[in-house]
C-alpha positions in Angstrom: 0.0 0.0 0.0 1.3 3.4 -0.9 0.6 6.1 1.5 1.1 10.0 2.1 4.3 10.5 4.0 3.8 12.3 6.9 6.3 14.7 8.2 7.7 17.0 10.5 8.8 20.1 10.3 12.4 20.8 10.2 12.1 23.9 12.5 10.6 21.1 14.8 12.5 18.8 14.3 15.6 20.6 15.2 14.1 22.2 18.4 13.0 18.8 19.8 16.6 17.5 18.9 18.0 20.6 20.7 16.0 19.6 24.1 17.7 16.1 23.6 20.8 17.0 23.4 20.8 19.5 26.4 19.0 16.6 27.9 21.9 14.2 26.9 24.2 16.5 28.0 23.1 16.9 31.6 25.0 15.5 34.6 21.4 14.9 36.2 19.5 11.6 35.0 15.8 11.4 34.5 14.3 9.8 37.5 17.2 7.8 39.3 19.3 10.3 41.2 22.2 11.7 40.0 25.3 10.8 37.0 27.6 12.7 38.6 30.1 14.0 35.7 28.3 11.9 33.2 28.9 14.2 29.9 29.2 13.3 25.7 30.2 15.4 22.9 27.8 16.4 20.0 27.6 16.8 16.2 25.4 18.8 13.5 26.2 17.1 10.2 26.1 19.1 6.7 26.3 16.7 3.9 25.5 17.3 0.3 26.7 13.8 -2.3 26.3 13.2 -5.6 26.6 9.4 -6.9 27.4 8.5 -10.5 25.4 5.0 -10.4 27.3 4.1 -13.8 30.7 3.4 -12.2 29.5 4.0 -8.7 31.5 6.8 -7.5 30.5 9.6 -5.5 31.6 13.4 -4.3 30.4 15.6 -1.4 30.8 18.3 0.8 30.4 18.3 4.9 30.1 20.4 7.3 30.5 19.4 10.7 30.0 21.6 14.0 31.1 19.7 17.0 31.2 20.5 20.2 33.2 19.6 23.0 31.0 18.8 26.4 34.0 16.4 27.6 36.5 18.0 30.6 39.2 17.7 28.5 41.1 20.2 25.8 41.4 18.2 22.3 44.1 19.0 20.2 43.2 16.9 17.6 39.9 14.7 16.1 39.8 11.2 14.4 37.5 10.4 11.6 36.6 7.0 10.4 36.4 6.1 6.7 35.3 2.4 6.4 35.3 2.1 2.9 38.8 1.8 2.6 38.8 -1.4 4.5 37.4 -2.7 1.0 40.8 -3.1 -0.3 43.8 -5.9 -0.6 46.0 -5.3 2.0 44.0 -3.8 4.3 43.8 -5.1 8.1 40.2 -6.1 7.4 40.7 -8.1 4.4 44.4 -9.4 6.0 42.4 -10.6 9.1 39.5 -11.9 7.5 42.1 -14.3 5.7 44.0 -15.4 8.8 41.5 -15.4 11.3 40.9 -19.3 12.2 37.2 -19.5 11.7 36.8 -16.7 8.5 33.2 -15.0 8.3 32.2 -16.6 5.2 30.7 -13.6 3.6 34.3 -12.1 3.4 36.7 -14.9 3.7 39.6 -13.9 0.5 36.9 -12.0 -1.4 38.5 -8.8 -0.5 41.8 -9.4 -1.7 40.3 -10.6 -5.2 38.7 -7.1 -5.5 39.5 -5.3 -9.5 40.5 -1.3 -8.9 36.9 -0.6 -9.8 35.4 -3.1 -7.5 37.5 -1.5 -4.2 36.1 0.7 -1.8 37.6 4.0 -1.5 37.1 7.2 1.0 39.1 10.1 0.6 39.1 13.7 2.4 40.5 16.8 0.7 39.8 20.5 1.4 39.5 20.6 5.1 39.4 23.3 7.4 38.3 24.2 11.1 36.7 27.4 12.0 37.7 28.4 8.1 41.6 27.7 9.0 43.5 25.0 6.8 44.3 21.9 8.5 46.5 18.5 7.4 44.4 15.2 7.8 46.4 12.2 8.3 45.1 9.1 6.5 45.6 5.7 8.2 44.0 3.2 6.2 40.0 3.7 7.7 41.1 6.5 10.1 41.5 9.8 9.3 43.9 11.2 12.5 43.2 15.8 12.1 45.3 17.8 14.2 43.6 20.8 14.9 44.7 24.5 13.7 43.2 25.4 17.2 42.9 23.3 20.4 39.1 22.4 21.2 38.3 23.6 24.9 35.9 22.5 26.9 32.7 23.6 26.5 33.8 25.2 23.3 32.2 24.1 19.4 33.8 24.1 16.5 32.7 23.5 12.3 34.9 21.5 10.1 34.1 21.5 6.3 35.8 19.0 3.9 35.2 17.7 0.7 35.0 13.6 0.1 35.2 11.5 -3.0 34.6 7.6 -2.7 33.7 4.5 -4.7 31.6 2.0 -3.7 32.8 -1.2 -3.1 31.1 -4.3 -4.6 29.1 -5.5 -1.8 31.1 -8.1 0.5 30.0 -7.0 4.1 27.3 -4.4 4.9 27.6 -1.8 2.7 28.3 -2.0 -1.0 26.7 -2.2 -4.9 25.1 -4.8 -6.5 24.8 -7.4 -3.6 23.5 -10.9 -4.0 20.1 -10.1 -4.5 20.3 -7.7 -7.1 20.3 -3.9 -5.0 22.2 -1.4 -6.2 23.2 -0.2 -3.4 23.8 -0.4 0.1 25.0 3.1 1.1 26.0 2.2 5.2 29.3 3.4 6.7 29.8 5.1 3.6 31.1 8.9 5.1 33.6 10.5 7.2 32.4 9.8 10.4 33.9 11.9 13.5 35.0 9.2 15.8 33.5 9.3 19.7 35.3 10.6 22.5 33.9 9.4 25.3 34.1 9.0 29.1 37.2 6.0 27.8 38.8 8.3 25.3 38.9 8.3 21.8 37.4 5.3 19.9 39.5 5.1 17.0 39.7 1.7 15.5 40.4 0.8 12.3 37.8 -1.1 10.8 38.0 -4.6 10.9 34.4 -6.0 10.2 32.6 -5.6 13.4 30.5 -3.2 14.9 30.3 1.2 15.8 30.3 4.0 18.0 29.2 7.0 17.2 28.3 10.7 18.4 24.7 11.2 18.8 23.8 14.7 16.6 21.5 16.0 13.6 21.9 14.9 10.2 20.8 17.1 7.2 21.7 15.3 3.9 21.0 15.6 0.2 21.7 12.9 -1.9 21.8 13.1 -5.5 21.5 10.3 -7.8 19.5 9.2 -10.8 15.8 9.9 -11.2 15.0 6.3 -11.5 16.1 4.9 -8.4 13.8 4.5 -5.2 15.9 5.9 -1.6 15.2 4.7 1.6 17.1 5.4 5.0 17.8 7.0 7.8 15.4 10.1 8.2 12.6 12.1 7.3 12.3 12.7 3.9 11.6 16.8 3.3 10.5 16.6 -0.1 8.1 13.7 -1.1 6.4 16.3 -3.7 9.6 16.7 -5.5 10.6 13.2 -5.3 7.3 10.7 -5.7 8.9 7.4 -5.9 6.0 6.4 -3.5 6.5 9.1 -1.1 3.9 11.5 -1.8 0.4 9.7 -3.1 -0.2 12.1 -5.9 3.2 11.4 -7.2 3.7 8.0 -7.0 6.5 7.3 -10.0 10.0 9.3 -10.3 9.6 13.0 -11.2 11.5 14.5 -13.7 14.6 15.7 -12.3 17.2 17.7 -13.6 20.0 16.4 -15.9 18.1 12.9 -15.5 18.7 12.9 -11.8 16.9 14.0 -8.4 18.0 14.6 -4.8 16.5 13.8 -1.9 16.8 15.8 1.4 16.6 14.0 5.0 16.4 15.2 8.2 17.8 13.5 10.7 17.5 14.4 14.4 19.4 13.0 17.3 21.2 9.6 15.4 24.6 8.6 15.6 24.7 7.3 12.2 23.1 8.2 8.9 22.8 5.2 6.2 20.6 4.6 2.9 19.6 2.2 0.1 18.6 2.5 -3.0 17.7 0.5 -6.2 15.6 1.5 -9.6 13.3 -1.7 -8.6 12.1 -1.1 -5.3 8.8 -1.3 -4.1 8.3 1.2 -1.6 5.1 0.7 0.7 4.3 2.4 3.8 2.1 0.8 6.9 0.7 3.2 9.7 2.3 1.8 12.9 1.4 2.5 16.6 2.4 5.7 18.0 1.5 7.2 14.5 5.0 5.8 13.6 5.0 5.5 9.9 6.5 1.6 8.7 8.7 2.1 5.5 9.3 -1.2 3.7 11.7 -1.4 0.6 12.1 -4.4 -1.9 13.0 -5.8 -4.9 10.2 -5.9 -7.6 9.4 -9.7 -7.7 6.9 -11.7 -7.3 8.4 -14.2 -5.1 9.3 -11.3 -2.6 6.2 -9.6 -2.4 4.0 -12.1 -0.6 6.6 -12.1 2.3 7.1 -8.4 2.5 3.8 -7.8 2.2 2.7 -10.2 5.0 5.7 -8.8 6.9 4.4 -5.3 7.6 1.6 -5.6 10.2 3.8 -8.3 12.2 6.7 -5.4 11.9 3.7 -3.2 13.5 3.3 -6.3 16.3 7.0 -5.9 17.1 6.8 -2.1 17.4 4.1 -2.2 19.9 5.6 -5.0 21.6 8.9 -3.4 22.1 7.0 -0.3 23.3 5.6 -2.2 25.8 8.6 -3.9 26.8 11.6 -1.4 26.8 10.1 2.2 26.6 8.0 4.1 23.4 10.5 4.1 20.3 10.9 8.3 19.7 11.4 8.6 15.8 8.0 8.4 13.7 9.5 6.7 10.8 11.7 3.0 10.5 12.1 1.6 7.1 13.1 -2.5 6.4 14.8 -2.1 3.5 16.2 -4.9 1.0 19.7 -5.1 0.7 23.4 -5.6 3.0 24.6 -9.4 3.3 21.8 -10.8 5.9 21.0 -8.3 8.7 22.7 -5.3 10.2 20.8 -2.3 12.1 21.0 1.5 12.0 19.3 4.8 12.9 15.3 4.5 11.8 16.8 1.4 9.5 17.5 -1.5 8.8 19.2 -3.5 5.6 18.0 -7.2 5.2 18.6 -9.7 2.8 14.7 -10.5 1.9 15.3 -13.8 -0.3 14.7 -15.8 2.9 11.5 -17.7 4.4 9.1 -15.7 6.1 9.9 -17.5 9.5 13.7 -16.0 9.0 12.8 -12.6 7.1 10.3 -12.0 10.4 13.2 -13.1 12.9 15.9 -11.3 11.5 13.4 -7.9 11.1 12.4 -8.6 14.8 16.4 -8.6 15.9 17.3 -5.8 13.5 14.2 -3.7 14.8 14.8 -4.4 18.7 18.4 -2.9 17.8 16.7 0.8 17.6 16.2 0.4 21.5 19.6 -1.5 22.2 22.6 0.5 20.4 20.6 3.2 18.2 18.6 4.6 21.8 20.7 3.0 24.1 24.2 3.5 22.5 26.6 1.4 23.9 30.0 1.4 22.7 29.6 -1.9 20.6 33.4 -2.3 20.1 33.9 -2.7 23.5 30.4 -4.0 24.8 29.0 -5.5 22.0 27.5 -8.4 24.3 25.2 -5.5 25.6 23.7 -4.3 22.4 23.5 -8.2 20.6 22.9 -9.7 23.6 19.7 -7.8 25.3 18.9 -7.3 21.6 18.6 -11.4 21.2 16.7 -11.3 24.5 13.7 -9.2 23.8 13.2 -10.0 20.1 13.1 -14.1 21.2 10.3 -12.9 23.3 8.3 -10.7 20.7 8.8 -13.9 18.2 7.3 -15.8 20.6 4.6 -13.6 21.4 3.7 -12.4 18.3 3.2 -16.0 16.8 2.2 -17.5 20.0 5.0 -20.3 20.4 4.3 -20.7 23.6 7.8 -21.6 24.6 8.7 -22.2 28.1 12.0 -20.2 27.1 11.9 -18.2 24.5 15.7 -17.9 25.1 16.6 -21.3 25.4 18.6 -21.7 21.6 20.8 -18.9 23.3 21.4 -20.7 26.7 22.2 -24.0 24.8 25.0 -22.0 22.3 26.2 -20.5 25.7 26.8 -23.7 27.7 28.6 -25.3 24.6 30.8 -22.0 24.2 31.9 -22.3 27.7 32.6 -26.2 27.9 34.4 -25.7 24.2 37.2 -24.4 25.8 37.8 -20.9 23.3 35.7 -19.0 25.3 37.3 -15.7 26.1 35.7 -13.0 28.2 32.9 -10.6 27.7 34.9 -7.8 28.4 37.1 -8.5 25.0 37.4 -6.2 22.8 35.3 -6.9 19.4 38.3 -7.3 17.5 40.6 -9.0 19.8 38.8 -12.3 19.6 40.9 -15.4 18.7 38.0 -16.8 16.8 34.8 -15.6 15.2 32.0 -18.0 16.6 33.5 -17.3 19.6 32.6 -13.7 19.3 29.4 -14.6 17.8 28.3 -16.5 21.0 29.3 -14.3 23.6 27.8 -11.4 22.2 24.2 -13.0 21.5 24.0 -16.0 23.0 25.5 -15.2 26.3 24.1 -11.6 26.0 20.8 -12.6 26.0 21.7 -15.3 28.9 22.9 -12.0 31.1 19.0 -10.9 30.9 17.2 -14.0 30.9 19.4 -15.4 34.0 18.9 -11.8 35.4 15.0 -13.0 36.3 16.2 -15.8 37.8 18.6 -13.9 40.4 15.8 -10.8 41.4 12.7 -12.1 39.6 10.9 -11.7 36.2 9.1 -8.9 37.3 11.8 -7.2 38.9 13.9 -7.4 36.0 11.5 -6.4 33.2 11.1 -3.5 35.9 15.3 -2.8 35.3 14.7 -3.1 31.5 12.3 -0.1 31.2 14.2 2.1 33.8 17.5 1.3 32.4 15.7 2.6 29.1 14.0 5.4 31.2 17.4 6.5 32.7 19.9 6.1 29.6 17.9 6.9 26.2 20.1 8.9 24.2 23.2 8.1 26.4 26.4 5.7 25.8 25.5 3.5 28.9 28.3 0.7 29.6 27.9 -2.2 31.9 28.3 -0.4 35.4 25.5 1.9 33.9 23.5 -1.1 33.6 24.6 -2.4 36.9 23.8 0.6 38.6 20.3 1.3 37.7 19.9 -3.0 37.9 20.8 -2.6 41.7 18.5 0.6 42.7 15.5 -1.2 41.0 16.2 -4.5 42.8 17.9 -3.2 46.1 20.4 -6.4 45.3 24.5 -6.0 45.2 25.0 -7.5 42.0 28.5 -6.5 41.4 29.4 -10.2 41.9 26.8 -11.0 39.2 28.9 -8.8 36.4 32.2 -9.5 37.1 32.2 -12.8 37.1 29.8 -13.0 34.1 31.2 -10.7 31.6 34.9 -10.1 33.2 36.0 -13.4 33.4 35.3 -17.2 31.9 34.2 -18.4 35.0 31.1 -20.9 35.2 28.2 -22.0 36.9 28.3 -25.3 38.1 26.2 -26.8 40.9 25.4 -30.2 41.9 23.4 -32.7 44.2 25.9 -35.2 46.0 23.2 -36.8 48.0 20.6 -37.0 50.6 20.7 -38.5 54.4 18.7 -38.0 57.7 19.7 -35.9 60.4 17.6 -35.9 63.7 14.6 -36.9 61.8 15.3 -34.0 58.9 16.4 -35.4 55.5 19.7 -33.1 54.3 20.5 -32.3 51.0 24.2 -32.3 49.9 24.7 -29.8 47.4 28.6 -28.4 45.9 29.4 -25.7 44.0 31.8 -27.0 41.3 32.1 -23.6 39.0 33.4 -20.6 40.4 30.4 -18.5 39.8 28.1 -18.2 42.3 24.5 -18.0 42.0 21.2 -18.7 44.3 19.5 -21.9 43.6 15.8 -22.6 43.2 15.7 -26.1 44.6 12.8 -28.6 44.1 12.3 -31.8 46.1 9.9 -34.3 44.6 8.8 -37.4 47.3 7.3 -40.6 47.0 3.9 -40.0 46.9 4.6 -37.1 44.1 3.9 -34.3 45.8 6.9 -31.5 45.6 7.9 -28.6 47.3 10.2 -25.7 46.0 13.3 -24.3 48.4 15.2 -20.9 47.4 18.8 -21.0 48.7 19.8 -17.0 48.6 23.9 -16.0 47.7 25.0 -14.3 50.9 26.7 -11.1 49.1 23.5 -10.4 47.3 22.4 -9.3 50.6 18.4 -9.5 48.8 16.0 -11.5 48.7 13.9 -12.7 45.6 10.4 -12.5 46.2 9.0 -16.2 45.9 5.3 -17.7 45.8 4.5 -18.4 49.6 4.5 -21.9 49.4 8.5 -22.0 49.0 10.7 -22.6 51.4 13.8 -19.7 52.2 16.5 -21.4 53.5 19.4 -19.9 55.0 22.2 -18.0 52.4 24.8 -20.1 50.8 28.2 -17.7 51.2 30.0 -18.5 48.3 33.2 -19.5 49.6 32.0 -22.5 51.1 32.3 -25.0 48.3 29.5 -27.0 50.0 25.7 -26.5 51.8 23.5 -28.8 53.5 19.7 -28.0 52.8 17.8 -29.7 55.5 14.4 -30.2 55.1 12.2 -29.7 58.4 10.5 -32.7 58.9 10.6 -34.5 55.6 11.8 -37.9 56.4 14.4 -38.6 53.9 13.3 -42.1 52.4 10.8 -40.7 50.9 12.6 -38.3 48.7 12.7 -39.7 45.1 14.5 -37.0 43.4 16.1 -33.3 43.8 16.3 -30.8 40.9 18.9 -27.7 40.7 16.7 -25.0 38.7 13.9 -27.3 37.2 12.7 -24.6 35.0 16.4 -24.0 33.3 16.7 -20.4 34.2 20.5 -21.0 35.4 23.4 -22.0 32.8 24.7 -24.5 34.2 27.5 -26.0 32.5 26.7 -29.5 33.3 23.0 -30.3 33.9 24.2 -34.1 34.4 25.0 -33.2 38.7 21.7 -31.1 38.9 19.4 -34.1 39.7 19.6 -36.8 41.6 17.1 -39.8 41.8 16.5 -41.9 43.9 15.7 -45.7 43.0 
């Protein structure tokens, strides 16, 4: 269905992003005391590009004012430019090839690249403040010592001119990918790099994921008349454009020299990316919240059943995520055909759409649920990437099941099962790792989603489901259009909760340790049966604990961890037992009045919530 785009005005637009930023800024949080020094720099981008879609290169102009909220006096800023990591040679495609398990999308493709197939980013012209400067290029880092130091509290504008080509499409971004789209426009300008409360966060690209400084985007985009653009943004001239846009003017308008350009608007992102294709379908779906649902795809008849189906379950998952995490703030989010499988950014996403419609709605559902985790709640995915795949894997498995009512009994289990074998596999290497630095790629892959998602799910199991749905909204509530890292998390986890969960953290995403808890056996004590339990794994965790007797009745016992120094709240039929302090390897549960011959069996965490390394030692039966 093709409807009128609705949109805001720019003066709006750029007054409501104003309010955010000086929100942003703040050293005061919303409703959970104080961030004491909390502070982040911002960005105003400029950009004006023309693309030559016959040999798919492009030039622009930007202009950048950036200002300086940090403490600190910069004497000089880093850009990124990530399409020069399309090249032989470079530390992406030299990586990709010695790395032990290669991402197949990329494996030696790079270094096979012709000189017209490379990608290529190039700065020229720059100034700050109208002052000449001399860029250094490194490969995908552009290091610009300033003609003037930066002070705090102090803004300055850069302007530079950019040429680039567009790399044929191996990972992400890129022309002519497997399905046919033209192009895949993501990562494709010179991005400032972050400074943050760490420093600068300069890496060269290397194929994972980004960080970048929340701000406005105004772009125009020039390209041929017949090509359909989708993005990041609100779209300030649907009567000019058509293409689907504007409902009088469904078809490409006329143009000038056979071409068109397209102006977005872009309030508080920190990234700007686009698609576009002379075959797209372009519908638009009215989503809760008067949010307006973009969809782009390929003009075939195998595709369109899929897509079209696809947009009132997209409108599920909006509403579902409302619900869940906290209202999504943009009024527009386009699922757009294109990339190499599935890859989020700001008010977009780029999908592969030649899939079933079981795996074209789960990968929309994880690609959506990334506009709360990284593109609201921007962590620093480089560093934290577990935070933004992770709690990103969590919520959509539970908008997949609820949306087509699986009814499982853990929506999360896949990611506790590719968890456990990660950590009995024995190339596990700590959360904390830094995207890049990991010896193997499915061992990044797992830690970041699989046991991601396990830090939430297992979350319940320590302070309760409702308690920590309760953390997920707050956390939202508290550090929306913030670069929230793990203490962050911590921090609002433990006010909501009134648990210590420093423990919880550490050993979870600092270290390798496991969870590992058995039953050695049961025996009668003045008329009590006992319980025998050992902690094996050097993570702690409490233990929901149920006895099963002869007759088949059962009973439930919660066993707090002492340094928790809280409580879960448990149905009033279960048992509290005295707290297990973790540096006693064993505890006896003793069960008032239970006469131990008639306990046939005792279960560690019968409803899974706890990855437990070994399941084998977590019940014991008795014949």
């Amino acid at each position: 269905m093709k409807r009128l785009f609705i949109m805001l005005t720019a003066g709006v637009l750029f007054a409501s992003c104003s309010t955010a930023q000086n929100n942003a800024a703040t050293t005061n949080s919303d409703s959970m005391g104080n961030m004491p020094g909390y502070w982040q720099q911002e960005v105003d981008y400029t950009m004006e590009v023309d693309m030559n879609v016959d040999n798919f290169n492009y030039t622009g102009s930007q202009k950048l004012v950036y200002t300086n909220n940090s403490p600190e006096t910069l004497d000089r800023v880093y850009y990124h430019l990530f399409f020069n990591a399309f090249q032989p040679g470079s530390q992406m495609d030299v990586r990709s090839r010695t790395i032990a398990d290669p991402d197949r999308r990329v494996g030696s493709r790079i270094e096979g690249l012709k000189p017209d197939e490379q990608g290529q980013l190039h700065v020229s012209n720059m100034t700050q403040d109208g002052a000449p400067v001399n860029p250094i290029e490194e490969g995908t880092i552009l290091i610009v010592p300033l003609a003037k130091p930066l002070q705090p509290g102090q803004s300055t504008t850069f302007e530079l001119d950019f040429n680039g080509q567009v790399p044929k499409q191996i990972r992400r971004s890129g022309r002519d990918n497997a399905e046919g789209v033209a192009l895949s426009m993501t990562q494709w300008f010179p991005k400032i790099a972050e400074f943050d409360r760490d420093g600068w966060n300069a890496s060269p690209y290397l194929g994972r994921e980004f960080h970048g400084v929340w701000g406005n985007f105004d772009v125009k985009l020039t390209l041929d008349k017949e090509y359909t653009v989708g993005g990041t943004g609100y779209l300030q001239n649907p009567e000019e454009i058509g293409h689907g846009y504007d409902s009088a003017n469904s078809g490409p308008a006329a143009g000038v020299d056979g071409k068109l350009t397209w102006h977005f608007i872009a309030p508080m992102v920190h990234d700007f990316a686009w698609a576009a294709d002379p075959d797209y379908i372009h519908d638009i779906y009215k989503g809760a919240n008067d949010v307006d649902l973009h969809f782009f795809y390929k003009d075939d008849k195998k595709l369109k059943e899929n897509w079209t189906r696809l947009q009132s379950d997209t409108n599920e998952m909006l509403k579902f995520f409302n619900e869940n995490i906290g209202p999504y703030p943009y009024k527009q989010y386009s699922v757009i055909q294109g990339g190499d499988g599935g890859m989020e950014y700001a008010m977009c996403t780029l999908i592969t759409g030649e899939r079933s419609y079981g795996s074209l709605a789960g990968v929309t559902a994880h690609e959506f649920a990334h506009s709360w985790f990284n593109h609201i709640l921007a962590t620093n995915e480089a560093k934290h990437e577990w935070m933004d795949e992770g709690f990103t894997s969590y919520i959509s498995a539970l908008a997949m099941d609820h949306i087509f009512d699986e009814g499982a009994a853990n929506p999360n289990a896949g990611s506790y099962n590719g968890y456990i074998r990660l950590a009995n596999s024995g190339i596990e290497q700590p959360q904390s790792t830094h995207a890049d630095r990991y010896e193997r790629n499915a061992a990044y892959g797992t830690s970041a989603y699989s046991k991601g998602a396990v830090f939430l799910a297992q979350l319940g199991y320590i302070v309760g489901n409702d308690v920590r749905d309760q953390i997920i909204k707050e956390y939202y509530n508290t550090w929306k259009f913030k670069h929230p890292n793990p203490n962050d998390f911590k921090r609002v986890a433990e006010r909501v909760s009134g648990f210590e969960l420093d423990w919880y953290l550490i050993d979870w995403t600092m270290t390798t340790n496991t969870v590992d808890y058995a039953v050695n056996s049961i025996s009668s004590d003045s008329g009590n049966a006992v319980v025998s339990l050992s902690r094996k794994g050097l993570m702690p965790m409490p233990l929901d604990i149920e006895i099963t007797l002869k007759d088949g009745s059962s009973s439930m016992y919660y066993v707090p961890l002492e340094f928790m120094y809280n409580r879960k709240e448990v149905p009033s039929n279960w048992t509290v037992a005295r707290d297990w302090a973790w540096a006693y390897p064993t505890y006896d549960l003793v069960l008032p009045n239970v006469d131990a011959l008639q306990v046939t069996k005792v279960t560690i965490d019968p409803k899974n919530q706890m990855a437990d390394v070994d399941k084998s030692n977590n019940i014991l039966t008795v014949e």
